[in-house]
PQR file of N, CA, C, O and H, with PARSE charges and radii, in Angstrom:
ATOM      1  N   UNK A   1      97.724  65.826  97.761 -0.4000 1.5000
ATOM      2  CA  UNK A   1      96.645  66.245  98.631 -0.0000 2.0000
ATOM      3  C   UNK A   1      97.170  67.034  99.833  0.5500 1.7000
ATOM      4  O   UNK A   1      96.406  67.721 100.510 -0.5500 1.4000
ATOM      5  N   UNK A   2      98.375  66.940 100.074 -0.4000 1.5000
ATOM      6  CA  UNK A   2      98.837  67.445 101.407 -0.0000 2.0000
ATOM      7  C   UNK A   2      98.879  68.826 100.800  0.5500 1.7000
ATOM      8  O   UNK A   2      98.643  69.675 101.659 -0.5500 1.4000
ATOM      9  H   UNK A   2      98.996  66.382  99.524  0.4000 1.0000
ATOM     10  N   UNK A   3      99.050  69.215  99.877 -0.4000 1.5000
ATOM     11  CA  UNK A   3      99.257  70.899  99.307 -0.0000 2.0000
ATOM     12  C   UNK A   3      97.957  71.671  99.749  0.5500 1.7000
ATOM     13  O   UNK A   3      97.846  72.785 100.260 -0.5500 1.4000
ATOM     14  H   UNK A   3      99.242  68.525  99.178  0.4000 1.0000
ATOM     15  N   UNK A   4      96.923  70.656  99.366 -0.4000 1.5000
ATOM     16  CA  UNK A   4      95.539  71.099  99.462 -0.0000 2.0000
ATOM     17  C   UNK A   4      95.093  72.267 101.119  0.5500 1.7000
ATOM     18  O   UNK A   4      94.603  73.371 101.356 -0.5500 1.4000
ATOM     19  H   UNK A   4      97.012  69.751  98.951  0.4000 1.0000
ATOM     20  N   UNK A   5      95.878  70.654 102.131 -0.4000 1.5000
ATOM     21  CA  UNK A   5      95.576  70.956 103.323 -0.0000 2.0000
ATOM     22  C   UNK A   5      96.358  71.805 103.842  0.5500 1.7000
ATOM     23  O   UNK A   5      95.933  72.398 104.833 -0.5500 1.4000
ATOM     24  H   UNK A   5      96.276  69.758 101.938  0.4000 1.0000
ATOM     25  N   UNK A   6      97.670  72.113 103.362 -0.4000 1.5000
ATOM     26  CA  UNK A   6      98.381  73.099 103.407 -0.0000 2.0000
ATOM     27  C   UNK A   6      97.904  74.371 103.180  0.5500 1.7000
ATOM     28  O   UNK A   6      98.095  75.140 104.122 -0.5500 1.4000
ATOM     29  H   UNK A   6      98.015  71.631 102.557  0.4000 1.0000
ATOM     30  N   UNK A   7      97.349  74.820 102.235 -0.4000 1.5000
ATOM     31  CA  UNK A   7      97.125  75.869 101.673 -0.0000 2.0000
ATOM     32  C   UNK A   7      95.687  76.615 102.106  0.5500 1.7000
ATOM     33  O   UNK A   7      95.397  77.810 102.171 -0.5500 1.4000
ATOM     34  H   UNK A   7      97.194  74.196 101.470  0.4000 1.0000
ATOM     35  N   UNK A   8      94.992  75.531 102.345 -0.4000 1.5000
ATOM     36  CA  UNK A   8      93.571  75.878 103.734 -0.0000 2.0000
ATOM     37  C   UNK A   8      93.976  76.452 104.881  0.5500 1.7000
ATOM     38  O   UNK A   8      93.360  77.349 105.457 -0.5500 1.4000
ATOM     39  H   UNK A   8      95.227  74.561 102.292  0.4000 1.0000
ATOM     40  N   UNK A   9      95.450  75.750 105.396 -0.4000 1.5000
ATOM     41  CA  UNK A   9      95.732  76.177 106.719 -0.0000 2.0000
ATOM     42  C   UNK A   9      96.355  77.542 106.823  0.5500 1.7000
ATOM     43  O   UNK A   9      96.229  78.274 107.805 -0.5500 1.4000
ATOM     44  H   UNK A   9      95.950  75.021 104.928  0.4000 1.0000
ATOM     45  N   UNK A  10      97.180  77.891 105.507 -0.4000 1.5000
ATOM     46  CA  UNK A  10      97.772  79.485 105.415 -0.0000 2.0000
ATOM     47  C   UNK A  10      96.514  80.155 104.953  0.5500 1.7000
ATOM     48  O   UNK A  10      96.461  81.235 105.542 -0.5500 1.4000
ATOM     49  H   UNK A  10      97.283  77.297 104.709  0.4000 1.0000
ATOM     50  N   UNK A  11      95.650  80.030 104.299 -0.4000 1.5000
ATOM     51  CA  UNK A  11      94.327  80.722 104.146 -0.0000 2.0000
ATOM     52  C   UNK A  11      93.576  81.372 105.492  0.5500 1.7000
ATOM     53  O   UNK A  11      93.286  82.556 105.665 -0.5500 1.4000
ATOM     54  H   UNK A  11      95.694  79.153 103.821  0.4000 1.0000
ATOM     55  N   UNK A  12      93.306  80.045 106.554 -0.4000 1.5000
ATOM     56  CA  UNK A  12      93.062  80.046 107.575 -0.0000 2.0000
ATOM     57  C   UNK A  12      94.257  81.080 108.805  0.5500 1.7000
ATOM     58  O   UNK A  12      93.881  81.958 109.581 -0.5500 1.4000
ATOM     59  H   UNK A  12      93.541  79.083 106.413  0.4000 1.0000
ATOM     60  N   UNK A  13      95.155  80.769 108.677 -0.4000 1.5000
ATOM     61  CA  UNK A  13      95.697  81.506 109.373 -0.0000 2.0000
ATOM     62  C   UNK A  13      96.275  83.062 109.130  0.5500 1.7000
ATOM     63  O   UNK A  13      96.789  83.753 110.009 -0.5500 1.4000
ATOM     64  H   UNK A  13      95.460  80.055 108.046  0.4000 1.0000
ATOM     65  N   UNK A  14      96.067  83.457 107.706 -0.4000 1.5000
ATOM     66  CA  UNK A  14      96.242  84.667 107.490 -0.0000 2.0000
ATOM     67  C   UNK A  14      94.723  85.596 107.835  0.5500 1.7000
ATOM     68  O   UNK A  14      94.707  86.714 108.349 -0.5500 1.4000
ATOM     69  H   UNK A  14      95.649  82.896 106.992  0.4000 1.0000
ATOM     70  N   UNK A  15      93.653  84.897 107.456 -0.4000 1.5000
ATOM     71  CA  UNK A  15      92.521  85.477 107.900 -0.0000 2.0000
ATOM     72  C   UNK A  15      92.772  85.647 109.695  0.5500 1.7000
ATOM     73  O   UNK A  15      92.845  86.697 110.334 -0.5500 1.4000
ATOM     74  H   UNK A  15      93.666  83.988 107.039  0.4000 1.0000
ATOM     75  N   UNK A  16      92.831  84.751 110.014 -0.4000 1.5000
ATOM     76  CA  UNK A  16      92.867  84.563 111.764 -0.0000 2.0000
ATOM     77  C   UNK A  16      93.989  86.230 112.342  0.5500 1.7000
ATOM     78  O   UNK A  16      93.639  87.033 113.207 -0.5500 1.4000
ATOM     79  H   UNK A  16      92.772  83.898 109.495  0.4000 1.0000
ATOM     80  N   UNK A  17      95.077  86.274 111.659 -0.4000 1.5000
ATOM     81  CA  UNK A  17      96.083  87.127 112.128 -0.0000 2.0000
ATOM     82  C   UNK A  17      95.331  88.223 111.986  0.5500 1.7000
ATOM     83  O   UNK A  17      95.407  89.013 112.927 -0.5500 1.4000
ATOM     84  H   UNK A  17      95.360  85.621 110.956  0.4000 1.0000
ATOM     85  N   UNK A  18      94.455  88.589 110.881 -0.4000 1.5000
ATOM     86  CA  UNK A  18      93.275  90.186 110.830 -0.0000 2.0000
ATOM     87  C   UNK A  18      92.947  90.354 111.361  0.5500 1.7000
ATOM     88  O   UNK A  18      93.014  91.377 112.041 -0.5500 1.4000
ATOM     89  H   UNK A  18      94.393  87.948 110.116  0.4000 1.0000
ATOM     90  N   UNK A  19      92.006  88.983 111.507 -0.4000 1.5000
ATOM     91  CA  UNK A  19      90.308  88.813 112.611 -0.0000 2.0000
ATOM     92  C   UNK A  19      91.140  89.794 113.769  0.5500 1.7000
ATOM     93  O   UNK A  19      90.715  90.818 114.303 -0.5500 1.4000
ATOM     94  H   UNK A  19      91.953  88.151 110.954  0.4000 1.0000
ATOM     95  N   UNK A  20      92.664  89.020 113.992 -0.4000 1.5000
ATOM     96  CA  UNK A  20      92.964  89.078 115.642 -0.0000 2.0000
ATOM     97  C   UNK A  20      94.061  90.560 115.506  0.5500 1.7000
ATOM     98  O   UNK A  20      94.978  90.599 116.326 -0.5500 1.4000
ATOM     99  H   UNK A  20      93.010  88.187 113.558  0.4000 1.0000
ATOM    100  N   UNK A  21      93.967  91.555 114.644 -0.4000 1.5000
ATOM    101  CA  UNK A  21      94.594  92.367 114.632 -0.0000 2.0000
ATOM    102  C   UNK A  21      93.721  93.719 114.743  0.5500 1.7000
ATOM    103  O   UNK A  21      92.722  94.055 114.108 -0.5500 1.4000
ATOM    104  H   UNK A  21      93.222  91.523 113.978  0.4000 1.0000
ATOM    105  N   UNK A  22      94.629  94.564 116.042 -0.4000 1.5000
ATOM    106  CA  UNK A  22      93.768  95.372 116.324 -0.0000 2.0000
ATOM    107  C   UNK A  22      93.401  96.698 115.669  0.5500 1.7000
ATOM    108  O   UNK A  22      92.585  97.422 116.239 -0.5500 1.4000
ATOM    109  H   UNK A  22      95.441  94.291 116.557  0.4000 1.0000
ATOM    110  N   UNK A  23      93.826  96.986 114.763 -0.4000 1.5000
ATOM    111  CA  UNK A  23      94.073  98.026 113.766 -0.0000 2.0000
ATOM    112  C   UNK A  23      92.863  97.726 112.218  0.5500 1.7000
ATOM    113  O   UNK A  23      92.691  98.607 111.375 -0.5500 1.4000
ATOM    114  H   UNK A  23      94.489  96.398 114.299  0.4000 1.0000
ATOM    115  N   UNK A  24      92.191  96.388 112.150 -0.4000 1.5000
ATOM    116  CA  UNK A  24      91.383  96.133 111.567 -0.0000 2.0000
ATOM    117  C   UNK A  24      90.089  96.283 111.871  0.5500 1.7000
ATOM    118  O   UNK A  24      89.730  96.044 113.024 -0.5500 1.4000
ATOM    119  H   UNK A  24      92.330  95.673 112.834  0.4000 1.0000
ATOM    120  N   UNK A  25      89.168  96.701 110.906 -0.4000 1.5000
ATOM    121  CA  UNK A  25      87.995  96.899 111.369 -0.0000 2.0000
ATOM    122  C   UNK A  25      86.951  95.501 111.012  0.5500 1.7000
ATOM    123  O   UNK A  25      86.323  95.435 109.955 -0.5500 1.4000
ATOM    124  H   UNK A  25      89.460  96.895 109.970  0.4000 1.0000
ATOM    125  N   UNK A  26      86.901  94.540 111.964 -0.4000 1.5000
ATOM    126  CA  UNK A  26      86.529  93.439 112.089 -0.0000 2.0000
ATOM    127  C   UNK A  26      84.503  93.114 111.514  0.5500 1.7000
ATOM    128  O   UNK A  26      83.895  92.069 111.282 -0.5500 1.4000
ATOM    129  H   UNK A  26      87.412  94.593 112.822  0.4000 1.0000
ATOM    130  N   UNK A  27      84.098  94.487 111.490 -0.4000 1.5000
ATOM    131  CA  UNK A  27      82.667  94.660 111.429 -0.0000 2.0000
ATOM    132  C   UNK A  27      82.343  94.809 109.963  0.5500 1.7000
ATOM    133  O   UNK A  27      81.199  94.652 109.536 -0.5500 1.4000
ATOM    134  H   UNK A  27      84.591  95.336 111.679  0.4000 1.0000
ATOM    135  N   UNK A  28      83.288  95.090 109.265 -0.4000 1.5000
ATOM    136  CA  UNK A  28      83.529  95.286 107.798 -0.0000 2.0000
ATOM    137  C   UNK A  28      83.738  93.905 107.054  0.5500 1.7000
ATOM    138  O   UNK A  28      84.067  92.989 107.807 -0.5500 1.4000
ATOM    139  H   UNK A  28      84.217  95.218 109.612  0.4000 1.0000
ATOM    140  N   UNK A  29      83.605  93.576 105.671 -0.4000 1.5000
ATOM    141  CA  UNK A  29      84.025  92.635 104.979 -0.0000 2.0000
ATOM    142  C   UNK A  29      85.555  91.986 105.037  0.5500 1.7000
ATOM    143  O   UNK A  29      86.464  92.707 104.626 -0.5500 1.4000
ATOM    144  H   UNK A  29      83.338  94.321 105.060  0.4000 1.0000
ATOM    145  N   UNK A  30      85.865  90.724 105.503 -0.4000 1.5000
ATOM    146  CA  UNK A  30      87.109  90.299 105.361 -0.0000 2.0000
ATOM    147  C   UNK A  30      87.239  88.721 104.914  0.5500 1.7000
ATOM    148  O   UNK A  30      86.932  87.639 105.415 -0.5500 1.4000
ATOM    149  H   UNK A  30      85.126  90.138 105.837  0.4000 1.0000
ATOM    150  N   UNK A  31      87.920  89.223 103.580 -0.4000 1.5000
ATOM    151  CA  UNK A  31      88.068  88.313 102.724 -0.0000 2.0000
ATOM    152  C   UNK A  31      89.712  87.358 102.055  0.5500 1.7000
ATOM    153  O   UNK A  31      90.304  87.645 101.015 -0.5500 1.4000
ATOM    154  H   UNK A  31      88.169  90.102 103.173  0.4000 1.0000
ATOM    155  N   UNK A  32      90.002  86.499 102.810 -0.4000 1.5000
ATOM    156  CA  UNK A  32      91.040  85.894 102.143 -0.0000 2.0000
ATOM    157  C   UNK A  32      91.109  84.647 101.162  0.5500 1.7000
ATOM    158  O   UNK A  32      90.994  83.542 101.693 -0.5500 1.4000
ATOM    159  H   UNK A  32      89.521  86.266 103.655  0.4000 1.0000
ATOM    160  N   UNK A  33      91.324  84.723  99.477 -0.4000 1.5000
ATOM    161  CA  UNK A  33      91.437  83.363  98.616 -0.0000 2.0000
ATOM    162  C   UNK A  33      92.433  83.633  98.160  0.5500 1.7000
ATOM    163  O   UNK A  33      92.900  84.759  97.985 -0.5500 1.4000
ATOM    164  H   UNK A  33      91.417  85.621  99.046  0.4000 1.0000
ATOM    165  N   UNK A  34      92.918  82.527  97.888 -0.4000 1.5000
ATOM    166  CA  UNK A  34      94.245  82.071  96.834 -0.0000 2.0000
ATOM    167  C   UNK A  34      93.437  82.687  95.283  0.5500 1.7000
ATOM    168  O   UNK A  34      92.333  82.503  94.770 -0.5500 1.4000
ATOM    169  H   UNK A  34      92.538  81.613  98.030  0.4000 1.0000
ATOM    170  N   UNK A  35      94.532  83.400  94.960 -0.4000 1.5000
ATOM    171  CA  UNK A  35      94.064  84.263  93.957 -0.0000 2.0000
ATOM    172  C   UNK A  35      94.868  83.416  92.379  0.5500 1.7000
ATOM    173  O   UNK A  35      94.198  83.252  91.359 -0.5500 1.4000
ATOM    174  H   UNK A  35      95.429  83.549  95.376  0.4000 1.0000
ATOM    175  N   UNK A  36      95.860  83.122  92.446 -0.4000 1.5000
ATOM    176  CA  UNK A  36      96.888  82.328  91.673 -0.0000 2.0000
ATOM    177  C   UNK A  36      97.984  81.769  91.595  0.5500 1.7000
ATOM    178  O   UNK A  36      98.704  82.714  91.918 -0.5500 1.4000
ATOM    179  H   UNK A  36      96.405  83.255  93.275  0.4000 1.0000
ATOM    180  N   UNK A  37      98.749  80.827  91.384 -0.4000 1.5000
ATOM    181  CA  UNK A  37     100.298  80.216  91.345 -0.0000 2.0000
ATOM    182  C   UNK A  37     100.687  81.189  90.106  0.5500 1.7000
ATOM    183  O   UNK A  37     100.157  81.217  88.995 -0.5500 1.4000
ATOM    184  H   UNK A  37      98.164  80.059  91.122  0.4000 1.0000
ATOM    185  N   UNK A  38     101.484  81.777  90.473 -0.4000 1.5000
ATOM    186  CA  UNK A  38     102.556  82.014  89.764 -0.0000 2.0000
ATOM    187  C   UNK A  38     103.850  81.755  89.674  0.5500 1.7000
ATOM    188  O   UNK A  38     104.369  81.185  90.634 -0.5500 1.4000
ATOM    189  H   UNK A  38     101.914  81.754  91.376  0.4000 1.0000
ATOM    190  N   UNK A  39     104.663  82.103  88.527 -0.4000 1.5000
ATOM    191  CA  UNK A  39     106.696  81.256  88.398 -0.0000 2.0000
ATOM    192  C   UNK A  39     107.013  80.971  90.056  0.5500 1.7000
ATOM    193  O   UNK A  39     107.292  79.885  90.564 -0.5500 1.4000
ATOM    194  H   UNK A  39     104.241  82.567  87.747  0.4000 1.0000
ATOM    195  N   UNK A  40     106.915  81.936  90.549 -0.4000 1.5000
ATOM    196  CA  UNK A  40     107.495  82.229  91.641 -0.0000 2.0000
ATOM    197  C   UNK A  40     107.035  82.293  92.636  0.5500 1.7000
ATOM    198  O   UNK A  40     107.847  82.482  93.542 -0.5500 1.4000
ATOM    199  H   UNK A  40     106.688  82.818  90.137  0.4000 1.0000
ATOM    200  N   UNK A  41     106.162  82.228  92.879 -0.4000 1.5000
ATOM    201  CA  UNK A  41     104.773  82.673  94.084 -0.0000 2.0000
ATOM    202  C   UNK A  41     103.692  82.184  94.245  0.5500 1.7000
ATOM    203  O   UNK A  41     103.434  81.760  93.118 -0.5500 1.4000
ATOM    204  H   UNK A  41     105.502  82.074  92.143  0.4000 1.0000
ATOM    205  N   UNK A  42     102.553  81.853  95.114 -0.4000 1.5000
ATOM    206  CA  UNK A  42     101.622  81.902  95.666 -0.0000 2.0000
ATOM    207  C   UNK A  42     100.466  83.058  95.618  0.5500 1.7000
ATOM    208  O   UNK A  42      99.961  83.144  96.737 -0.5500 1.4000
ATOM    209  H   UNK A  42     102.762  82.198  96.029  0.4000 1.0000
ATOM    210  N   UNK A  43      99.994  83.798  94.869 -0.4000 1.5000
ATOM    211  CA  UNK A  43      99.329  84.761  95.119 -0.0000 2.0000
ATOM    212  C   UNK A  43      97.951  85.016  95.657  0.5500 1.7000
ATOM    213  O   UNK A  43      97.039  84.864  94.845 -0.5500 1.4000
ATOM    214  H   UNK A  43     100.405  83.728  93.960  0.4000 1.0000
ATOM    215  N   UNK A  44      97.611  85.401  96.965 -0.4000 1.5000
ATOM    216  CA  UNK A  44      96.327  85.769  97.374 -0.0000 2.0000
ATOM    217  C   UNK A  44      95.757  86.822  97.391  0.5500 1.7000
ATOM    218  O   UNK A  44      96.419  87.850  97.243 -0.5500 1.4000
ATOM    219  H   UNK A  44      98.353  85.525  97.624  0.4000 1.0000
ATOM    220  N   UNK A  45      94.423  86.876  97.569 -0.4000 1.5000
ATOM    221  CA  UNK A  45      93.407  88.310  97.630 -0.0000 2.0000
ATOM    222  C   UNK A  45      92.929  88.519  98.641  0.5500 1.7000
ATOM    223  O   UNK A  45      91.874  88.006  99.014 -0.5500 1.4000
ATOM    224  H   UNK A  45      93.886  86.041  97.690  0.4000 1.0000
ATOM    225  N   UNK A  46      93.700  89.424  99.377 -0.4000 1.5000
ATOM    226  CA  UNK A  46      93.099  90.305 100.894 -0.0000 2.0000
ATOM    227  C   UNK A  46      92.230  91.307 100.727  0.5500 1.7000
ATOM    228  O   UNK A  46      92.551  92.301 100.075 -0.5500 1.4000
ATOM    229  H   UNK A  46      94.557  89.841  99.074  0.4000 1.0000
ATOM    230  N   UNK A  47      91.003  91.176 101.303 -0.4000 1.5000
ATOM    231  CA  UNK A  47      90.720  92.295 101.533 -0.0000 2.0000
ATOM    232  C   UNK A  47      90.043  92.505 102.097  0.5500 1.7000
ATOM    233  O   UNK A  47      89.069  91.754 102.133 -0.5500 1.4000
ATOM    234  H   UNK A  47      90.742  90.369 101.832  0.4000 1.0000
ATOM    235  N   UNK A  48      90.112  94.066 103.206 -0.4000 1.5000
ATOM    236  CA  UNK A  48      89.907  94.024 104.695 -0.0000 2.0000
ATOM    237  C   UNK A  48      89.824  96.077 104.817  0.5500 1.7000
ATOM    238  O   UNK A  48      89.994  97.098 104.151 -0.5500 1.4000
ATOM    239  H   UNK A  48      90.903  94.677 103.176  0.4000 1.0000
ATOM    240  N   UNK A  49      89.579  95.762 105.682 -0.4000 1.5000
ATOM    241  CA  UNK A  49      89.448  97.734 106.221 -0.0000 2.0000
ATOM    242  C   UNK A  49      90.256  97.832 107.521  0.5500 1.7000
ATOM    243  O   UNK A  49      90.253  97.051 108.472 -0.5500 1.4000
ATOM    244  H   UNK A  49      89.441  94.933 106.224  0.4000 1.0000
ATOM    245  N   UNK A  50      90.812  98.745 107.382 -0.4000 1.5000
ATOM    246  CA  UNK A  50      91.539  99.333 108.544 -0.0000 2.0000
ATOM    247  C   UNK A  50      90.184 100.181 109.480  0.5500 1.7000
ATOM    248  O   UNK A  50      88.988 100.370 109.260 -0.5500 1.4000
ATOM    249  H   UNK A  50      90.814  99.380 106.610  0.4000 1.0000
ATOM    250  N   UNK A  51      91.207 100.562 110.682 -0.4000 1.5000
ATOM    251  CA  UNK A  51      90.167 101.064 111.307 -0.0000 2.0000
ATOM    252  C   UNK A  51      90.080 102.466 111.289  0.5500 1.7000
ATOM    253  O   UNK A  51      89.029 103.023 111.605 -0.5500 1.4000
ATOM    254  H   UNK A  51      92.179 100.408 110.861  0.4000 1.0000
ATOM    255  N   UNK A  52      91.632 103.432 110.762 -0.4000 1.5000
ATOM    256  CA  UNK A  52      91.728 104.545 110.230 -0.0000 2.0000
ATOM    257  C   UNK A  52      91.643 104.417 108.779  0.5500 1.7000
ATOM    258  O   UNK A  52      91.667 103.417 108.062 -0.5500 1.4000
ATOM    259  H   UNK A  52      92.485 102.979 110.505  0.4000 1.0000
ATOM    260  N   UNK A  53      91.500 106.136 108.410 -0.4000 1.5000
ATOM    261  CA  UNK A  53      91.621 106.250 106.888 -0.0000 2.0000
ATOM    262  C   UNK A  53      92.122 107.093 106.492  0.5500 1.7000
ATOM    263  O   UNK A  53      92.211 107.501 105.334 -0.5500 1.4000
ATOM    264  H   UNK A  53      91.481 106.948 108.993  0.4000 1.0000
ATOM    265  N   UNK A  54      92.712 107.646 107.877 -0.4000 1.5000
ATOM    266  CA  UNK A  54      94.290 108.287 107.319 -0.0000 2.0000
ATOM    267  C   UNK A  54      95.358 107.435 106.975  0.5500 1.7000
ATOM    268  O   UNK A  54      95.966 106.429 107.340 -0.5500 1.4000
ATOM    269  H   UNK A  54      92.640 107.315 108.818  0.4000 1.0000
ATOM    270  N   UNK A  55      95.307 108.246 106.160 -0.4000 1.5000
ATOM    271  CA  UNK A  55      97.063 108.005 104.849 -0.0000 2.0000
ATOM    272  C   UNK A  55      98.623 107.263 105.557  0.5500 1.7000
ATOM    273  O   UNK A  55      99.190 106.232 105.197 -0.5500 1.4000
ATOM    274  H   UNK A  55      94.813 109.063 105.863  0.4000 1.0000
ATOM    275  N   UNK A  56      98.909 107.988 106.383 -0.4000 1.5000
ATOM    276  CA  UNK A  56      99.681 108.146 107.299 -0.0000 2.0000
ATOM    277  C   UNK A  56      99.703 106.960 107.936  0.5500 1.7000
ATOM    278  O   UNK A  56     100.317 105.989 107.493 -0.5500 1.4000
ATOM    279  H   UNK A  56      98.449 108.826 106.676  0.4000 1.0000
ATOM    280  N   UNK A  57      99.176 106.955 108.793 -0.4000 1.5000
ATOM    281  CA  UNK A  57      98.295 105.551 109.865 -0.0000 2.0000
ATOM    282  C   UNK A  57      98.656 104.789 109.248  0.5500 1.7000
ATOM    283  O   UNK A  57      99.659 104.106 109.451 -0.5500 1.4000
ATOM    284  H   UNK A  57      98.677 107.743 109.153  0.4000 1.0000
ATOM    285  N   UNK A  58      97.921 104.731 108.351 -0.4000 1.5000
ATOM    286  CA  UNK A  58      97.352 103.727 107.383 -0.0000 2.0000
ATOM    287  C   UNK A  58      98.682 102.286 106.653  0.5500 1.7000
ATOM    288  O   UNK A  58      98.490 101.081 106.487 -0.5500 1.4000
ATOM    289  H   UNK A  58      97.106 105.286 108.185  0.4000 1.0000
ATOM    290  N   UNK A  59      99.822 103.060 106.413 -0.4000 1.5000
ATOM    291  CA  UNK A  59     100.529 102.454 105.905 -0.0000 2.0000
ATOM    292  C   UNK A  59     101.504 101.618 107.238  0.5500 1.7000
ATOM    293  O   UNK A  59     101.734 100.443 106.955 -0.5500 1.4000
ATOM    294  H   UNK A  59      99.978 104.038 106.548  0.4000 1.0000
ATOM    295  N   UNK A  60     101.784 101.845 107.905 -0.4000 1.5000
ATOM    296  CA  UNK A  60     102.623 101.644 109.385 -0.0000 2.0000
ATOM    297  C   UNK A  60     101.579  99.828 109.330  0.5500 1.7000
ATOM    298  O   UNK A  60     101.936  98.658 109.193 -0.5500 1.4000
ATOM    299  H   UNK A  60     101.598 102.800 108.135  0.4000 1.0000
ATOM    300  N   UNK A  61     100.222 100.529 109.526 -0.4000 1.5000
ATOM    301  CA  UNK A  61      99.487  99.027 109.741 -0.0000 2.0000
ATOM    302  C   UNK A  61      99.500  98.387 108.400  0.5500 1.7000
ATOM    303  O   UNK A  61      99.642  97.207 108.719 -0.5500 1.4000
ATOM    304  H   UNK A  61      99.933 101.479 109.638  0.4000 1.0000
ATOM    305  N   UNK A  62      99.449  98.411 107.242 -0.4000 1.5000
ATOM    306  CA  UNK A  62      99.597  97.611 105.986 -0.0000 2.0000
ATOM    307  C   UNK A  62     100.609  96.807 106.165  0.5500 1.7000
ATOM    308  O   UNK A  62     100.511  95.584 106.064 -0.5500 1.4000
ATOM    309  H   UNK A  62      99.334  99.370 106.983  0.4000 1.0000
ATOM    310  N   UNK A  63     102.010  97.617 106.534 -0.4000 1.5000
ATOM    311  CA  UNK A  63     103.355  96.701 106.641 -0.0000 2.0000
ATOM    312  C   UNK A  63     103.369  95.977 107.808  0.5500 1.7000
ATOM    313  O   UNK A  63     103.839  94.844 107.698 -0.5500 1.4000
ATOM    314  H   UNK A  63     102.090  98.611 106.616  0.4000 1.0000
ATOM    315  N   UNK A  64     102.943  96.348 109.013 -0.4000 1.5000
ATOM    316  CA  UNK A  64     103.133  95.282 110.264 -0.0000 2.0000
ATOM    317  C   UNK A  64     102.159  93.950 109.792  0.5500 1.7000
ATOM    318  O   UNK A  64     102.478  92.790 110.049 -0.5500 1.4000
ATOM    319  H   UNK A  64     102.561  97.268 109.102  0.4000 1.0000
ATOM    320  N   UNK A  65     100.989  94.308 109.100 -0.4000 1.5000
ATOM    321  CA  UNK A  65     100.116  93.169 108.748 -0.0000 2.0000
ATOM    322  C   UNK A  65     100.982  91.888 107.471  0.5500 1.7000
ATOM    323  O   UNK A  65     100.846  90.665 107.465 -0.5500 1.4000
ATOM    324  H   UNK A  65     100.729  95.251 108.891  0.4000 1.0000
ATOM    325  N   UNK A  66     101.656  92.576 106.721 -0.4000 1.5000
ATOM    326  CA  UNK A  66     102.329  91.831 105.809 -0.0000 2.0000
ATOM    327  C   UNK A  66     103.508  91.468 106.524  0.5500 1.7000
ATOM    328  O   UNK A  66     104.004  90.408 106.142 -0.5500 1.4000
ATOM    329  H   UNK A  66     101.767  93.570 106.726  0.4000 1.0000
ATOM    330  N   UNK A  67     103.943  91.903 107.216 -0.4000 1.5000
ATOM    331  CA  UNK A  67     105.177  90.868 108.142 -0.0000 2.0000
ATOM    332  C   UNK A  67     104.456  90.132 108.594  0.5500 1.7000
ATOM    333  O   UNK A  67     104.586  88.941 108.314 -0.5500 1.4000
ATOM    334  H   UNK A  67     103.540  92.763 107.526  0.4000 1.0000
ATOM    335  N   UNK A  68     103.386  90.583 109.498 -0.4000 1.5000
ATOM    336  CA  UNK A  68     102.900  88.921 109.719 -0.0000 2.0000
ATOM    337  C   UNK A  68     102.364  88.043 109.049  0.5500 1.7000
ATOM    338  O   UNK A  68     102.248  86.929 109.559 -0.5500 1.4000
ATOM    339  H   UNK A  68     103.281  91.550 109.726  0.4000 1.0000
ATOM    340  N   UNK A  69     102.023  88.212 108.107 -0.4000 1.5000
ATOM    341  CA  UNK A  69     101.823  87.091 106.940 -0.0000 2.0000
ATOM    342  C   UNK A  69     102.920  86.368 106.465  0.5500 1.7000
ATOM    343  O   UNK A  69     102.767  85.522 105.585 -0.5500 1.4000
ATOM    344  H   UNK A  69     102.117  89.117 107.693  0.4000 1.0000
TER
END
């Protein structure tokens, strides 16, 4: 059961790091679930809008967001 509550709380706190990231567009759909266990991994489903939609931009904030995850 402790996995359970574990895994609410990284749910919870990866959503929280978006909500609170300023490069996201917070007014838009934002969605974080545990998507599957895999061999090796944990896999979840983000998904969220930036606040640009340039190309460019765009990627700089993808990677600062996945370090903080």
């Amino acid at each position: 059961m402790a996995g359970y509550f574990l895994m609410r709380r990284i749910l919870q706190d990866v959503k929280r790091v978006l909500g609170e990231h300023g490069a996201i567009d917070t007014w838009q759909n934002l969605i974080v679930n545990l998507n599957a266990f895999s061999d090796s991994s944990v896999d979840f489903y983000v998904y969220t809008f930036t606040l640009t939609s340039n190309w460019v931009k765009f990627h700089p904030i993808k990677q600062d967001i996945l370090l903080r995850i």
